[in-house]
N, C-alpha and C positions, 0 to 999 in steps of 0.2 A: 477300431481306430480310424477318424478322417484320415483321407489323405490330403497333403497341402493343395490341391486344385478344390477337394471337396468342401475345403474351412473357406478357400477366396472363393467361390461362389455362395456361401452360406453368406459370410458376413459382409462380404462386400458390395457396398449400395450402387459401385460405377458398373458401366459394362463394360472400362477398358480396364480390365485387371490389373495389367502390369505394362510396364513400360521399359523396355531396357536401358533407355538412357536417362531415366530417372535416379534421381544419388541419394536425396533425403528423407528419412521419416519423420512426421510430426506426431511424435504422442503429447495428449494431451487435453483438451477443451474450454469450453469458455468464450468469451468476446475478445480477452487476453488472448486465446489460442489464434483463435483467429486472427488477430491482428498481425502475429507471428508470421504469421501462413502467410499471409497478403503479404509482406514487407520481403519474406525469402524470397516468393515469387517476384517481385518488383526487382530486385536485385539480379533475377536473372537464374537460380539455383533450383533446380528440378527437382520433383516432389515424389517420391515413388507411391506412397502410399502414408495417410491419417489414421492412426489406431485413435479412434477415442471412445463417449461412451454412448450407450444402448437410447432410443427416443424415448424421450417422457412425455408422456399423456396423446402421444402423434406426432411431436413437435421435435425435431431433430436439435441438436447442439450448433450453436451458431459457426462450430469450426467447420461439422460435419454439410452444412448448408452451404459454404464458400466450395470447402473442395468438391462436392456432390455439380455446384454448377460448372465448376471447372473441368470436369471428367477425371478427378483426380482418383483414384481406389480411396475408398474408405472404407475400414475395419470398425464395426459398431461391436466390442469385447464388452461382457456384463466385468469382467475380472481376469484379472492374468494369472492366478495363484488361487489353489485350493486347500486347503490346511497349510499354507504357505510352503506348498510348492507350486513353479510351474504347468500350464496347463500344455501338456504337450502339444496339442493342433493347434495352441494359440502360439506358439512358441513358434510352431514350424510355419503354419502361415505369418508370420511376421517375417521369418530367413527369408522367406521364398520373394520377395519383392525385391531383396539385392540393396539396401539400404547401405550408402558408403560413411553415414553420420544419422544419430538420432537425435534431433530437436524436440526439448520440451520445454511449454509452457511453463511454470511453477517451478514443481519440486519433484520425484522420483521413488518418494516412499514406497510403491507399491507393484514398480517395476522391476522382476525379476535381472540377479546380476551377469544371469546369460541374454538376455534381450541389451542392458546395458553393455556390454563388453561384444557385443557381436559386430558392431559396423567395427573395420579396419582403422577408421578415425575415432572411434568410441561413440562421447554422448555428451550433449550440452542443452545447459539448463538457463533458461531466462526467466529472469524475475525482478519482479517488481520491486527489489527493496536494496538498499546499501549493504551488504552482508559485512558482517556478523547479524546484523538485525534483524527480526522479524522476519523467520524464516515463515513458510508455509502458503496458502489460499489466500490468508488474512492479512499477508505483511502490510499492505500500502493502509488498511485501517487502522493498525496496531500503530503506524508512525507520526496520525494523527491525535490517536486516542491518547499516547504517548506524549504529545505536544513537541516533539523531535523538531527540529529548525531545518535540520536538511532531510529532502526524500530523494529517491534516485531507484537506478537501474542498474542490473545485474546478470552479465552471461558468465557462467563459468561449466569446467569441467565436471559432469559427475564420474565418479569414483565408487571405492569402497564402501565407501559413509552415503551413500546414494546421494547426498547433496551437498556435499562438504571438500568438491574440488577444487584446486588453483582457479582463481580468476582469470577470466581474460579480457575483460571489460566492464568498466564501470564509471556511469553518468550519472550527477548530482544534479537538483536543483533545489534552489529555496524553497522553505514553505513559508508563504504570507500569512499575516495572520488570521484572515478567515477564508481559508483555502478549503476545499472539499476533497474527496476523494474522486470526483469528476474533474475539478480542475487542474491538480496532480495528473490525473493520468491522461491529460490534454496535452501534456510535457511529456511525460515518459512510462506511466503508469495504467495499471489496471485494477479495479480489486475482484475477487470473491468474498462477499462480506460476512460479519459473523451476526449475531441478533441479541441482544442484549439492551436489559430493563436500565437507564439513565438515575443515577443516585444523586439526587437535587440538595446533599448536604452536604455540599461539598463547595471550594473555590470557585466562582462565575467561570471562571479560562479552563477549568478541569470540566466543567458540565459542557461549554462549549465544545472542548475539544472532542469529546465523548460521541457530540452529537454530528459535529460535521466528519469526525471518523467514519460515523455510520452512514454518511448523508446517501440515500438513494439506494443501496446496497449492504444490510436489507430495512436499515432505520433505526434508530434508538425509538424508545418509549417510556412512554411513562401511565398513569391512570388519572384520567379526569371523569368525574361525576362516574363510576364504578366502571368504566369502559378503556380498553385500555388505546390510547392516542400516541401516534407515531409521529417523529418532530423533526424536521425540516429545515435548512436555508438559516441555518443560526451565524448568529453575527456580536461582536462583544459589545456592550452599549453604556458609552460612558455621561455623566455628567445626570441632570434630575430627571427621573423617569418622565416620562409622558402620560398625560393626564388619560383613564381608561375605565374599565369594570372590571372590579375584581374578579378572581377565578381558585376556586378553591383546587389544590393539586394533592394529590395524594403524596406525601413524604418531604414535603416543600416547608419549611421554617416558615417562608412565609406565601401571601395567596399571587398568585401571576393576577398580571394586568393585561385584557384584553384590548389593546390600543387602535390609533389606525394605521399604525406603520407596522402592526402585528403584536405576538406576546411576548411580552415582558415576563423573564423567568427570574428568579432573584438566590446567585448564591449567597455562600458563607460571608464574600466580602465585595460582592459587585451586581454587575445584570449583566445580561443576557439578552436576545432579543430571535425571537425563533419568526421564520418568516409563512412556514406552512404546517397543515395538519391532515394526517391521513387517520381516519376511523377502520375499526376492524371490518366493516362491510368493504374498504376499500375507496370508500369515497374520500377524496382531498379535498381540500379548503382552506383560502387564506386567512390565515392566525387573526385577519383582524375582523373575519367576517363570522367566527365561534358563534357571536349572540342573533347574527341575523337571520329571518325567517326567512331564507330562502332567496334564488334568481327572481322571486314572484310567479306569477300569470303565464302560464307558457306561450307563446307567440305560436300565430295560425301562419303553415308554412303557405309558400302560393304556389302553385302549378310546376314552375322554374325552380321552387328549394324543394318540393317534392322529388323532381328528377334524380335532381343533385344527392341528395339524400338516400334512393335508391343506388347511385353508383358508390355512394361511399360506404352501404350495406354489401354491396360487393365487395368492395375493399377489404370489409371486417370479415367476410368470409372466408378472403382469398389467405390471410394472415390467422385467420383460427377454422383450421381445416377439419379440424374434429368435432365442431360443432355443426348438426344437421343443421339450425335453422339460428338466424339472426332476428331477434325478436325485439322490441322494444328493452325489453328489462334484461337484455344479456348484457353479464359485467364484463368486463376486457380482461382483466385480471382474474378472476373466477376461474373466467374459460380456458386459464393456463398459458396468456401471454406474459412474457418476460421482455425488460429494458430493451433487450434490442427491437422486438416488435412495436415498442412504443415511437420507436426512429422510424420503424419503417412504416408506420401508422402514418406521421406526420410526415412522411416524404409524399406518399402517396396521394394524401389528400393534397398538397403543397401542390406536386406535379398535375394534378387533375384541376385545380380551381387555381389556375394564375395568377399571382398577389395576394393569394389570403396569407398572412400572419399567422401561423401556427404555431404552438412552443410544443414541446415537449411536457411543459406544466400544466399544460390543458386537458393533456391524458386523463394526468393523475387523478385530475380535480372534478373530471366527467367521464364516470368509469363506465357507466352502464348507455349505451347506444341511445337510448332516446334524451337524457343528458348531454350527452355528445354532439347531438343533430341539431340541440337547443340552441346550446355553443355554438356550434359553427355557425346556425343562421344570425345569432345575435351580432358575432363578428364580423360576419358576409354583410350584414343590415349598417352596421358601424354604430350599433347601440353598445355595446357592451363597455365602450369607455371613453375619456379622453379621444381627439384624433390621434392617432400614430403616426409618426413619422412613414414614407414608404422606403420599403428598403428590399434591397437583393440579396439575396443567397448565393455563395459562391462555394462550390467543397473544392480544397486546394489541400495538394497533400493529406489525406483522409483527415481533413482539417476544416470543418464551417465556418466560415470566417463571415461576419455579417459586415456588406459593402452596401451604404447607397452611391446613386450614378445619378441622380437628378441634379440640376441646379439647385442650393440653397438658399431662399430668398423670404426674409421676416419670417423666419422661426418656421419654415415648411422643405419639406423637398416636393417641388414640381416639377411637370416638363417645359423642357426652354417654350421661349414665344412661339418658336416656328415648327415644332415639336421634331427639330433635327435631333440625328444624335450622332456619335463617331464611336471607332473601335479603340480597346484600349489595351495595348499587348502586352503580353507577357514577354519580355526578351531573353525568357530561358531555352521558348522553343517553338517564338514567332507566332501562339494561338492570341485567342481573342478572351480575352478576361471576361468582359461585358462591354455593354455600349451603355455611353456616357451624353446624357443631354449636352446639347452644341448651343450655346447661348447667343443669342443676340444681341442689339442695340437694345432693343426695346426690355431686354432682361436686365442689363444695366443698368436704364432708366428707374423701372421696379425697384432692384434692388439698394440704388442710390437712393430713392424718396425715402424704403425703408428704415435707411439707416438715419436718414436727416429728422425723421421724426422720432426714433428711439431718441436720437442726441436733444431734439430741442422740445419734447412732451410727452416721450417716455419715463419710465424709471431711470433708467438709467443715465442720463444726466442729472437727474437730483438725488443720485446714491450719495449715503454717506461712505466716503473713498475707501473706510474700514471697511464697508459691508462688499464692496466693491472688490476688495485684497479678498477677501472669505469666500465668495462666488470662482475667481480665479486659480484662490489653494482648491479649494473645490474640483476642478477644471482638470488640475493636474494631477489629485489623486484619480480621477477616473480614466484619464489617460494609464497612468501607474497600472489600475486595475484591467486595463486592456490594452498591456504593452504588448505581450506575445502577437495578440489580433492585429497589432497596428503594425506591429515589426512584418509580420507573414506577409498583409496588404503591400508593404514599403519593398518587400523582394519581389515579388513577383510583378509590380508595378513599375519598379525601377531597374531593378535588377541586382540590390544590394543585397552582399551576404546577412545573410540572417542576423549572426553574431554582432555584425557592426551596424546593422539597422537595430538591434536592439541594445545594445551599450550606448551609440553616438547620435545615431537618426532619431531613434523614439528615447533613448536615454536622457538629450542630453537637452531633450523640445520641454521633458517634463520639468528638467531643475530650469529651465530660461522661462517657464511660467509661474513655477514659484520663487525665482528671485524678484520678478515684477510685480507679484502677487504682495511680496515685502513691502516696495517700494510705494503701493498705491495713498500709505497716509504719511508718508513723507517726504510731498513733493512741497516746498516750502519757499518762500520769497524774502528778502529781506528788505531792513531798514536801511534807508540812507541818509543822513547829514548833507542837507543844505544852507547855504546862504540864507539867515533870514534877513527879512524885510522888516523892518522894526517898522510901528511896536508890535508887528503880529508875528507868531510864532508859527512853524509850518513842521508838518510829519511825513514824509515822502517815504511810501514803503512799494515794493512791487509783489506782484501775483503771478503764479502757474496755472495758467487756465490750457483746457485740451483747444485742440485746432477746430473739431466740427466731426464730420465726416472725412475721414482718409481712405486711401485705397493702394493696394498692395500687390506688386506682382512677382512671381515668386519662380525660381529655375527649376527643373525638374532633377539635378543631381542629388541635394537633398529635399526632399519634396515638403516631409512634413517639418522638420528643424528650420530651413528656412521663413517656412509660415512661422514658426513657433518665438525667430528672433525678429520678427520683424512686428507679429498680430501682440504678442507679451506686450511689446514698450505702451502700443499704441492703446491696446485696451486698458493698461496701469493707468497711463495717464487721464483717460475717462472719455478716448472717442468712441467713435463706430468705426467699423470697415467695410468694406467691400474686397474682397478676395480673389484673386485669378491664380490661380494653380497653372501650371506649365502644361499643355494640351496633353502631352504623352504621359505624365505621372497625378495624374486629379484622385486618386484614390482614398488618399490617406487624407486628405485636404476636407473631403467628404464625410468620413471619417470622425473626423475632427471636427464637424457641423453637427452632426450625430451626438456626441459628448457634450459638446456645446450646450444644449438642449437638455442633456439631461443634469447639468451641473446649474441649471438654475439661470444661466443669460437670457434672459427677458431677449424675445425676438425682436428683428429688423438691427439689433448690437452689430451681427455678424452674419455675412453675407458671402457664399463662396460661390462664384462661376466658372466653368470649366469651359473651357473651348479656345479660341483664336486669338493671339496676339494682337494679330490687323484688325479684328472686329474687336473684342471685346477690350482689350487693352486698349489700344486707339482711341476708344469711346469713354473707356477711363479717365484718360490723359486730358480729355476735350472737355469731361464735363464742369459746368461750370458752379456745382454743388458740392464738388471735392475741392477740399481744405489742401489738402497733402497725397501724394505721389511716392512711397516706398518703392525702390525694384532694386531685383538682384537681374543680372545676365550681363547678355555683351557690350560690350564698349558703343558698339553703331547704334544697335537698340536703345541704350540708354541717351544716346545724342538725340533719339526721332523723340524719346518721350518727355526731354526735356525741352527741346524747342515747344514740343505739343504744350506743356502745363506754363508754358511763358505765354504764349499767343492766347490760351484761352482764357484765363483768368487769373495769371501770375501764381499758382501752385505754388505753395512749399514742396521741394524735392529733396529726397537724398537715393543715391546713388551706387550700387558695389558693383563693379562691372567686371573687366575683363583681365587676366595677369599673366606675367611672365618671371613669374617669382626666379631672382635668383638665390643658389644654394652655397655659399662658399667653405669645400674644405681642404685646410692647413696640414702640414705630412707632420705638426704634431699633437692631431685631433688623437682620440680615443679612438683606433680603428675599431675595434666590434661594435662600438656605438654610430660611426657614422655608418658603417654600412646597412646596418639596419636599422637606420633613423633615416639615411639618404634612400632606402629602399621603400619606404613607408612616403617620405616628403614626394613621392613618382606616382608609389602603386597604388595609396593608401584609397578605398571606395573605388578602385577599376578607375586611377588619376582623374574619376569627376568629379573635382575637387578644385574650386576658384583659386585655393592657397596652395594647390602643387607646387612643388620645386619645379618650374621651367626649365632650367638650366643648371646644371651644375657646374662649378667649375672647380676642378682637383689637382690638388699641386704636383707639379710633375712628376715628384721622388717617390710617390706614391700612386701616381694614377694605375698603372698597369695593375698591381696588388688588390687594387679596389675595385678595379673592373673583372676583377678574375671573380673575386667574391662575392661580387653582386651575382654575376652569370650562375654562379655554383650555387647558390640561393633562390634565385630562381627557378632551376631547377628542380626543386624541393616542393614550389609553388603547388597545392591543389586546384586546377581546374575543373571548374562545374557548377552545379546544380547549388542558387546558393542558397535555397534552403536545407540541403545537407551540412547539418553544424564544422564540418568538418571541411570542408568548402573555403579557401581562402583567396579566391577569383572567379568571380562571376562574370556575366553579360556587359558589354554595353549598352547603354539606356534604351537605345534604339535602333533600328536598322541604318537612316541618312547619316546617325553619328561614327555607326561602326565603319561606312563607307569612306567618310571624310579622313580617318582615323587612315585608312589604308593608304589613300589617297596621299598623307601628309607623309608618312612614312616612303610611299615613292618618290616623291620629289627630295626627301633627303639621301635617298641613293641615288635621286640623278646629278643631285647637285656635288657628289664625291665625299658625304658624310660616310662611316664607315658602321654598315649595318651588323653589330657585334653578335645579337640574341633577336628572335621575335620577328616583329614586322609582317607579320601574315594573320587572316584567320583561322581561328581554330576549325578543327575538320571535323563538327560535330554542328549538331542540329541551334538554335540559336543561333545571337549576334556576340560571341565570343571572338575578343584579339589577344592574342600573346599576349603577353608582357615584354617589352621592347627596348633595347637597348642600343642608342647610337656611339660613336666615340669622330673623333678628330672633325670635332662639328666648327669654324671658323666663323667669325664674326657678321658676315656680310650674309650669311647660309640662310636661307626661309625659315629652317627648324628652328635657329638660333633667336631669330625674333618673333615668330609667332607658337599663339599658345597652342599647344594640342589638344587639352582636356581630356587625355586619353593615359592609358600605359606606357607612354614612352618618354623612355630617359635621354636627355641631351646633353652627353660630358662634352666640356672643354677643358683644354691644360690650362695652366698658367703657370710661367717661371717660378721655381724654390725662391723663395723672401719678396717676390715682388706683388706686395699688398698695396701699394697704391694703383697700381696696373691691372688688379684683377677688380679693385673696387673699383673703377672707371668702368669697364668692360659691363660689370655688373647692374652700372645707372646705364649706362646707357641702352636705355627704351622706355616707352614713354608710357608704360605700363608702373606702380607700384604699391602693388597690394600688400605684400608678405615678402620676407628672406629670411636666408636663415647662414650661420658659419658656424663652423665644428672647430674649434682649436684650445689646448691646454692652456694656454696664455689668453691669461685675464687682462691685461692691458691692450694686448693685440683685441680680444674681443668685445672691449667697450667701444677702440677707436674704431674698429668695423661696424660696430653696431650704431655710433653716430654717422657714420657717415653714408652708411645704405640710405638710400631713398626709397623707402615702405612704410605702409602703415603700423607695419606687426614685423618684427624682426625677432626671430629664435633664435638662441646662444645655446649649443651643443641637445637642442631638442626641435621638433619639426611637431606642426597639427595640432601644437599645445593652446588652442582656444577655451575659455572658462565663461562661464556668464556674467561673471561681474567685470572683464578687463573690456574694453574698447576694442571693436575689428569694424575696420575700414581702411580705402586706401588713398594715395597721393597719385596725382597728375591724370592720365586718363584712365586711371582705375577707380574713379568715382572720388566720391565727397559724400558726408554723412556719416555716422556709425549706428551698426548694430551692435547690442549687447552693450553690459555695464550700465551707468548713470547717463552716460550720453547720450545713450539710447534713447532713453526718456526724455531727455531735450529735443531731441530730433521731432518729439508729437505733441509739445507744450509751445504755448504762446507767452512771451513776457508782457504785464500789462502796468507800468506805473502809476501809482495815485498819490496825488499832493492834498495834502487837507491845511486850510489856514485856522487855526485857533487863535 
């Protein structure tokens, strides 16, 4: 009989066996286990010891690799149980590590109920599935194969039933319609997949689902020309097939079509469209390339891809360690690499050769190393396709997010003229995201000529406006399709929570492209009745024609919804633009040039520059090849670019500037609703929000009541990191804003405001402020007239019944963007609502903007609107014609 020292030196791969102040075990394995493991550790929860399973072929478990490099113990058990009982040295080596909680991956089938029942906390199970559903390895395939509408996550207790305990948490999300099992578990998931032959007699949407169930892990299949082929990247395909070469299928009603957008599979009552093929040798290949002979002619390396070529033979070595020698004809797959080495394939080569383009599909599709060597040189050469766009790599939250940082200018990303660049931070915790080309004059120039010859000799001034709506739905399903990317990019750029970068920021950029995308064929003129002149008769009708070239500059609060209501009207209408992102938030903006591109916009359309207000914007303002002048920001700013676009060419401008929105509530508003509608009209985006409530003012008989329940709610507030979904106060945008932010807040306690909540930085890493609460703020008070754009609330009283007094108090300033009054009386709140001086006045609701209503403001908070039909007027010229008959 071992004794427990003899089974932890047997089994255990670390030298540090044990740790006393280690609390958790992780049974389990897999990429799924792993993630677990990384996520505990990240959290901060000590890891005493990894039971998982024995190396295959040399090759450890991707769990057993993380805690091996972390000096974690790991326990490599072939089995816990032999004629189903415990194996006693496995039993005792597992006590002996002092385990306060056991965490597992999956499920628990196999894990003895005294291993279960031994930590003092028990044992918890995470898994990939909404339970009751699709318990086991397989659940997240089963939920596709399934065609299930929600997939999600699951921790809970195990128990008696070894996986059948109370819940203690559980996260949903959609599944889209052609989702995978990689893009699912990019939200919350993982699979272990299962393998199974694809039954092609069946529904188009049942064969799809089947096949993206299995997508990558380990594949559906079917048999072509007597071989059996593995199928890939399906997608549903409606409307008349595409023209192609038959393909006889083994079990298929009818023969697939080999197309150039791939194969064409055809159910019971539709198609399908499968986008890759893997053969039993392991080689892949795009569905549309089945009939062609081959890359051709192999290309003669030179001196310099010879090098190159020997360090990435290293590479293949360093990654398949059981293979003596790397030979030309070795397969990657053969030699017993799995999914995750295919990641760390392509990091590697990525990390080693600066700017090449790697995917992950290139593996597949060149499995055997001198294939591989072909590939890279052909993409290193820039034969192998179309130009690519360039683009950076960012891993954020064990998350790839693909960011370009160049200027985009006629359908390219290059580097600015002077090839500056700046940093562009993350305000979670002040590092450096990437650096971002710094534009010039002369990049403006560029990207103005750009746009002036898309408008007057490109396509895209002689679109028909139909085709024109179809490029822009277009535009916004690809956004759709890469909301999560755009939301991640928009918090760690800006600093907004997740949840509200992806409902409002990237949510709401998608429906304001497709409302304008409506809009583009019916922008329409009418007929007028004049005077005639006898004896001739006259037709006088007018036209909506676009401006030219317009150019747009954009706040960095919402970085991408801003571009999104201002770039919508102007592209519906049928200009160009030129683009200037807010220097600190250019990401998404980038982004969104990216998409651009790939939704079909005929270049020089769209044009984004990132860098300086004074230089690039400036130059905007001046030049005298812009039609029109869009900007959102401050009141001053907008003064310098409007004088700018009068002196240089008379500019069309419109304007959203700066506010002091006030909030008015009545002691016989709906209290629950105004406290947390006036709590939202403050906090709502970390208050960088043009339409915050400025000011509120609350009727006496209630103010203390409401100020008690604001604080107490508060309270409640989560602060953090806001990519943690649960996160409901993030950073401010920046460091000068967090500064100013402080700054404003002292001057309201020096001036005898009374500091109720807040007012300080958070005492953690980032540019975090409270959330802040002033009270017995007075009319004449700084805080009381100027805006903060921050977290802090500015109550003032106002006498019980005295409505004409607080609406005086409330015009007075010369700001008016927004307002908003909370009260049960419908008379009182129409005569309120006429008589505020704002553009956008809320009745018992705060932040209620849509895409089809008008938002703009009165006096020096600009002129113009975004959003709705007026939009569209703001980038249309009226042009009358008279005809005499």
């Amino acid at each position: 009989m071992w004794t427990a020292s003899q089974v932890l030196r047997r089994f255990s791969t670390s030298p540090h066996h044990y740790q006393n102040k280690l609390k958790l075990a992780i049974i389990g394995q897999s990429l799924f286990g792993q993630e677990v493991y990384s996520n505990l550790r990240k959290q901060g929860h000590r890891v005493v010891g990894v039971f998982t399973v024995p190396d295959k072929d040399g090759k450890a478990d991707p769990l057993a690799v993380a805690a091996e490099k972390d000096g974690t113990p790991v326990f490599k058990f072939p089995r816990w149980r032999v004629k189903g009982k415990p194996i006693p040295e496995v039993v005792e080596a597992y006590k002996a590590v002092g385990a306060e909680l056991n965490v597992m991956p999956f499920c628990s089938q196999f894990i003895p109920m005294n291993i279960i029942n031994n930590p003092k906390h028990g044992s918890i199970i995470y898994h990939p599935s909404i339970l009751p559903l699709h318990r086991g390895a397989s659940a997240i395939n089963w939920t596709l194969i399934h065609g299930d509408k929600k997939a999600g996550f699951t921790v809970f207790w195990a128990d008696d039933g070894l996986d059948t305990g109370p819940i203690l948490l559980q996260r949903e999300c959609a599944v889209q319609p052609n989702d995978t099992v990689d893009t699912l578990y990019n939200r919350f998931l993982f699979p272990e997949g299962i393998n199974a032959m694809v039954d092609l007699a069946q529904p188009a949407e049942a064969i799809h689902n089947w096949i993206r169930g299995h997508d990558k892990v380990p594949g559906a299949w079917t048999v072509i020309d007597g071989q059996s082929v593995t199928l890939y990247g399906s997608s549903m395909l409606g409307g008349k097939a595409p023209d192609g070469q038959t393909l006889e299928i083994e079990g298929a009603s009818r023969p697939g079509l080999v197309t150039k957008k791939g194969l064409v599979l055809h159910g019971t009552d539709g198609k399908l469209l499968v986008k890759s093929l893997q053969f039993e040798d392991g080689k892949m290949i795009p569905a549309s390339k089945y009939f062609s002979s081959g890359e051709g002619a192999s290309v003669e390396l030179t001196d310099n891809e010879k090098r190159v070529a020997e360090e990435i033979r290293n590479i293949w070595k360093g990654i398949l360690s059981n293979v003596p020698t790397i030979n030309d004809n070795t397969d990657f797959f053969k030699s017993g690499a799995a999914s995750m080495d295919v990641v760390r394939l392509v990091e590697e080569v990525k990390q080693k050769c600066a700017g090449m383009q790697l995917q992950n599909e290139d593996v597949y599709m060149y499995t055997t190393f001198q294939d591989f060597i072909q590939m890279f040189v052909r993409k290193l050469r820039g034969d192998d396709q179309k130009e690519e766009l360039v683009i950076d790599y960012v891993k954020v939250n064990s998350m790839t997010v693909k960011m370009p940082y160049q200027c985009f200018i006629n359908g390219k990303f290059e580097d600015a003229e002077s090839g500056k660049t700046y940093d562009t931070i993350n305000p979670t915790d002040g590092s450096v995201i990437c650096k971002v080309s710094y534009a010039s004059v002369g990049d403006v120039d560029r990207a103005v000529a750009a746009a002036k010859e898309a408008y007057e000799i490109g396509p895209w001034g002689k679109m028909n406006p139909r085709d024109r709506g179809s490029l822009l739905y277009k535009l916004a399903d690809l956004m759709e399709e890469h909301q999560e990317e755009l939301a991640t990019i928009e918090s760690i750029d800006s600093g907004a929570v997740y949840t509200l970068a992806l409902k409002t920021h990237v949510g709401m950029s998608i429906q304001t492209f497709r409302y304008f995308a409506g809009w583009c064929d019916k922008v329409q003129g009418k007929t007028i009745p004049i005077n005639q002149a006898r004896p001739n008769r006259n037709l006088t009708f007018t036209k909506k024609e676009p401006l030219g070239v317009c150019a747009i500059v954009i706040p960095w609060n919402y970085p991408l919804m801003m571009l999104a209501w201002k770039s919508a009207a102007c592209l519906a209408a049928g200009n160009t633009l030129v683009l200037k992102p807010a220097q600190v938030t250019p990401l998404t903006a980038l982004k969104f040039a990216e998409l651009s591109v790939n939704a079909g916009i005929p270049k020089g359309v769209i044009n984004i520059l990132p860098g300086s207000g004074g230089m690039v914007g400036q130059r905007l303002s001046d030049h005298p090849d812009i039609r029109k002048l869009g900007f959102t920001g401050s009141t001053p700013i907008g003064k310098q670019i409007m004088k700018s676009c009068a002196l240089s060419n008379l500019k069309k401008v419109s304007l959203e500037l700066g506010g002091k929105s006030p909030l008015i509530i009545f002691s016989d508003c709906d209290m629950d609703k105004a406290v947390r509608m006036g709590m939202s009209s403050v906090y709502f985006n970390k208050g960088e929000n043009c339409i915050a409530a400025g000011r509120l003012f609350v009727e006496e008989s209630i103010h203390d009541e409401f100020i008690s329940r604001v604080v107490e709610e508060i309270k409640k507030m989560k602060i953090g990191d806001p990519l943690d979904r649960s996160t409901d106060h993030g950073p401010q945008n920046h460091r000068a804003h967090l500064d100013k932010l402080l700054e404003y807040c002292d001057v309201g306690v020096k001036e005898g405001a009374t500091l109720v909540y807040g007012g300080r930085q958070v005492d953690r890493p980032g540019f975090f402020m409270e959330p802040t609460v002033f009270t017995d703020v007075e009319d004449h008070m700084f805080i009381a007239k100027e805006e903060s754009f921050g977290p802090v609330m500015v109550v003032s009283k106002f006498k019980d019944g005295d409505v004409d007094g607080v609406l005086q108090r409330a015009n007075d300033t010369e700001y008016g963007l927004a307002s908003g009054v909370f009260t049960r009386d419908i008379n009182k709140a129409m005569y309120v609502s006429e008589q505020l001086e704002a553009g956008t006045v809320f009745v018992n609701t705060y932040n209620k903007t849509d895409v089809a209503s008008p938002f703009g403001g009165f006096k020096q908070s600009g002129f113009g609107k975004d959003l709705g039909e007026d939009a569209l007027m703001e980038y249309l010229k009226t042009k009358a014609v008279t005809v005499e008959y």
